[in-house]
C-alpha positions in Angstrom: 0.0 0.0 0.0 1.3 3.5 -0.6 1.5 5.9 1.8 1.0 9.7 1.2 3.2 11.9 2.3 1.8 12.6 5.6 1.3 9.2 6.9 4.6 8.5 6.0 6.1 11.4 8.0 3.6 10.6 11.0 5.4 6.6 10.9 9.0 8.0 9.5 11.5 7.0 12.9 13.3 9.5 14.3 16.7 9.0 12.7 15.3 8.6 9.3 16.5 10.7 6.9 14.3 13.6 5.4 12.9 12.7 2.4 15.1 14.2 -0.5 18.2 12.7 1.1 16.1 9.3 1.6 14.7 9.4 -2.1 18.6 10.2 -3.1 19.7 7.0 -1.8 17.4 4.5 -3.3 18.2 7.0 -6.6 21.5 5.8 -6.1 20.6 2.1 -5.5 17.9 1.9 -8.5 20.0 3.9 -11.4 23.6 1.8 -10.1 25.1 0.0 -13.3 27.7 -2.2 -14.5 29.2 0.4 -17.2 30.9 -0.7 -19.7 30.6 1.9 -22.2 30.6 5.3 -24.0 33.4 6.5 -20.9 34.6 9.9 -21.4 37.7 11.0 -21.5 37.4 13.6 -18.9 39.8 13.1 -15.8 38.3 12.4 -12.4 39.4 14.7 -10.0 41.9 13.1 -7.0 39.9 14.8 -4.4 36.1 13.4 -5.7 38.5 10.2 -6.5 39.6 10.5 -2.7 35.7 11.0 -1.8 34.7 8.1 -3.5 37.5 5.9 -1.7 36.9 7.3 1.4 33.3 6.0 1.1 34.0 2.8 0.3 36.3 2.2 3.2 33.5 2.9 5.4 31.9 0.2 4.6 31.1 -2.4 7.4 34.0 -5.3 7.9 33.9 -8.7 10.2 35.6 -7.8 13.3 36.3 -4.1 12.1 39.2 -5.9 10.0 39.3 -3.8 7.2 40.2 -6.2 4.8 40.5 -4.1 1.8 43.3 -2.3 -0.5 42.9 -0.3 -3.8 45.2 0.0 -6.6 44.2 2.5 -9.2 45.9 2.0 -12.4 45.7 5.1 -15.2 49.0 4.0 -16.9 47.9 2.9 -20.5 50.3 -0.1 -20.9 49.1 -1.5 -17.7 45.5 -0.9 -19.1 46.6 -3.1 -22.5 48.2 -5.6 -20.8 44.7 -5.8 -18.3 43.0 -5.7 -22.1 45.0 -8.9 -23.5 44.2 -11.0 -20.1 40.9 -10.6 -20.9 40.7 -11.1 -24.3 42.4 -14.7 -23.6 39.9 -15.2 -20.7 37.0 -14.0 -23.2 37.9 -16.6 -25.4 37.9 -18.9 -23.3 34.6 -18.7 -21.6 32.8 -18.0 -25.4 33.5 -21.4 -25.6 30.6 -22.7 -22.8 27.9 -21.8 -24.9 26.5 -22.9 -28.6 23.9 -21.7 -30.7 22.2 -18.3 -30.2 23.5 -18.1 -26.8 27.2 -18.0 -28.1 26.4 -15.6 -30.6 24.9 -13.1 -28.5 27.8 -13.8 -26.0 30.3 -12.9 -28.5 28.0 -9.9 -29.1 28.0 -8.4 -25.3 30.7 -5.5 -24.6 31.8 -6.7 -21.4 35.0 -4.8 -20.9 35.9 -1.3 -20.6 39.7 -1.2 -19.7 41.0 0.3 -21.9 38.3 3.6 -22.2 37.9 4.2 -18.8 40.0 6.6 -17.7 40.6 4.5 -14.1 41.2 1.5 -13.3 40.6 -0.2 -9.8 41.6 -3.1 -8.5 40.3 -3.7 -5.2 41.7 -6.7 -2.6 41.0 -8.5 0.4 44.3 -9.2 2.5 42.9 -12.1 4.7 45.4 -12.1 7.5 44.8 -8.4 8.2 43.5 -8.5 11.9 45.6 -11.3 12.7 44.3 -15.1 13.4 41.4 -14.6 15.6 39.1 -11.8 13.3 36.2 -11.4 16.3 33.3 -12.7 14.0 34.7 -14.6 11.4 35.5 -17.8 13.4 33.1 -19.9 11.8 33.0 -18.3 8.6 36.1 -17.4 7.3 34.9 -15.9 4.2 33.6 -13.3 5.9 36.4 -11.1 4.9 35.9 -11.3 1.5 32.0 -10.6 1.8 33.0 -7.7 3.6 35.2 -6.3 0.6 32.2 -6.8 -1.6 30.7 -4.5 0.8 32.9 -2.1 0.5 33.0 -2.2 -3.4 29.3 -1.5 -3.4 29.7 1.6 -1.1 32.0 2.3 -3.8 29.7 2.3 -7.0 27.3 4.1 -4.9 29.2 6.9 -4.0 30.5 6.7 -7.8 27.1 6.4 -9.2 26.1 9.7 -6.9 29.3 11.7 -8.3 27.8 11.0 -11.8 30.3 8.4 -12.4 30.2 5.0 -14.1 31.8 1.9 -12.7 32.1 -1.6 -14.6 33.4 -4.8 -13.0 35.6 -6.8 -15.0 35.0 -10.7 -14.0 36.5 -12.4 -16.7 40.5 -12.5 -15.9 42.8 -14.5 -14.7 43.7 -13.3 -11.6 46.5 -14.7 -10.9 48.4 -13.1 -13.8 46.7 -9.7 -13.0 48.4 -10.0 -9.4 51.5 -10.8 -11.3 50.9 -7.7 -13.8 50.4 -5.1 -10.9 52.8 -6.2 -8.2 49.9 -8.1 -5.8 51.4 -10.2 -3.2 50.3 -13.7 -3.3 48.7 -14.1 -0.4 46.7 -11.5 -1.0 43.4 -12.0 -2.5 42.1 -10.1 -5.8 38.3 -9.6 -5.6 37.5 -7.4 -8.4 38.8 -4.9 -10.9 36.7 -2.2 -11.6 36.8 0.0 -14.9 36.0 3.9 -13.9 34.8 7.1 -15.7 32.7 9.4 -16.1 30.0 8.4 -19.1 27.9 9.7 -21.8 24.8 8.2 -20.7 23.7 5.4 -17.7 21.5 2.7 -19.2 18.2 3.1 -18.0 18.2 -0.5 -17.0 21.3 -3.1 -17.0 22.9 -4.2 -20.5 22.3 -7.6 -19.8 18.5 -7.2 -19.6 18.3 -4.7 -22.6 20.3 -7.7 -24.6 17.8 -10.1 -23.7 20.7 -12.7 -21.7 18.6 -12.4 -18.5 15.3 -10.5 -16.9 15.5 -9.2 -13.3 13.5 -11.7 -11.3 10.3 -10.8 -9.3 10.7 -9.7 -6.0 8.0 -12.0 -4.7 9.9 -15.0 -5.8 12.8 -14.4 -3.8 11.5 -14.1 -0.3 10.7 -15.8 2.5 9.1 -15.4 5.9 10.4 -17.5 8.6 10.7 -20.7 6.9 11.8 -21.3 3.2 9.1 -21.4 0.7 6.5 -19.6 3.1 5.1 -16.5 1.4 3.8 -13.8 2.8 0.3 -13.6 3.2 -1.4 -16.3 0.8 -1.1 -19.4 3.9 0.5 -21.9 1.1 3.9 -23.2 1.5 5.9 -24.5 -1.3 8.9 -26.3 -0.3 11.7 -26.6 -2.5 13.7 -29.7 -2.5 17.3 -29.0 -0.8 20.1 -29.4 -3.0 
């Protein structure tokens, strides 16, 4: 049910914020995309770079641990050494699929390295904290969850400074860690292409290609047990895997 404006205020909590800065952060959430094209070549200041960082490391983290580290890379041989990982990776993964689904594959821009005026690579050192993280005793992976944390703070704050962010999947990271100096033990979590942009999508690439659809809502929750929906008294159990 929507509420007016007026109910809304009457039920709004104290420490909610007022509505333009409320309606600026769902903005933020609900216009976020995975850019990956039509970058500009117009430099991002250090200091909005430095608020954007700053952000991001503000995110929540197991155990206040922190994990994170950030390596921008402008250099232009870096970014075409970045390009040919993934053009090896690229091939590779065209490979898993036949038919239409490899054609439109092969179709999809799913890079921007080399356009984007920044590029980010963003870690997880998983001994920061020492041995006993507070937290993360049975789930060690904790650390890393937190970093994706912070990388969504991240493309917030970068969405909010009219800035597009595109996260590059499809490397071998192993090389990349190689390529930039990363030491071993520490683990890469994403590498990020960053610019300001012509244009953000008014919905993801993905969906406007027709490779997936954004799933109902609906489908995806649960109340108290799995399979029990809100409201209608039926459960649908779904066999565990």
């Amino acid at each position: 049910m929507v509420l007016t404006e007026r109910r809304w205020c009457l039920q709004m909590s104290k420490h909610a914020f007022p509505t333009i800065e409320r309606d600026a952060v769902y903005r933020a959430i609900f216009e976020r995309r995975d850019v990956r094209r039509n970058f500009l070549a117009k430099r991002i200041p250090q200091a909005t770079l430095e608020r954007i960082l700053k952000a991001s490391h503000h995110a929540g983290s197991v155990g206040f641990m922190q994990p994170w580290d950030f390596v921008v890379i402008r250099d232009k041989k870096t970014k075409q050494s970045v390009k040919h990982l993934f053009t090896k990776a690229n091939d590779e993964a065209s490979q898993r699929y036949r038919g239409s689904k490899a054609k439109l594959y092969r179709s999809l821009k799913l890079e921007g390295i080399e356009e984007a005026p920044i590029n980010l690579c963003v870690t997880c050192t998983r001994q920061r904290g020492g041995p006993d993280v507070l937290g993360r005793s049975t789930i060690r992976e904790t650390d890393v969850y937190s970093t994706c944390c912070a990388i969504q703070n991240l493309w917030l704050a970068a969405r909010a400074e009219g800035i597009g962010i595109g996260w590059v999947s499809i490397l071998d990271y192993d090389a990349l860690k190689n390529l930039v100096g990363i030491p071993r033990s520490v683990k890469v979590v994403a590498y990020l292409c960053m610019g300001y942009v012509k244009e953000f999508s008014l919905s993801p690439d993905l969906e406007k290609a027709g490779w997936r659809k954004r799933l109902p809502l609906e489908q995806l929750v649960h109340y108290e047990t799995w399979g029990r929906k809100h409201g209608n008294g039926n459960v649908k159990r779904t066999a565990k895997r």
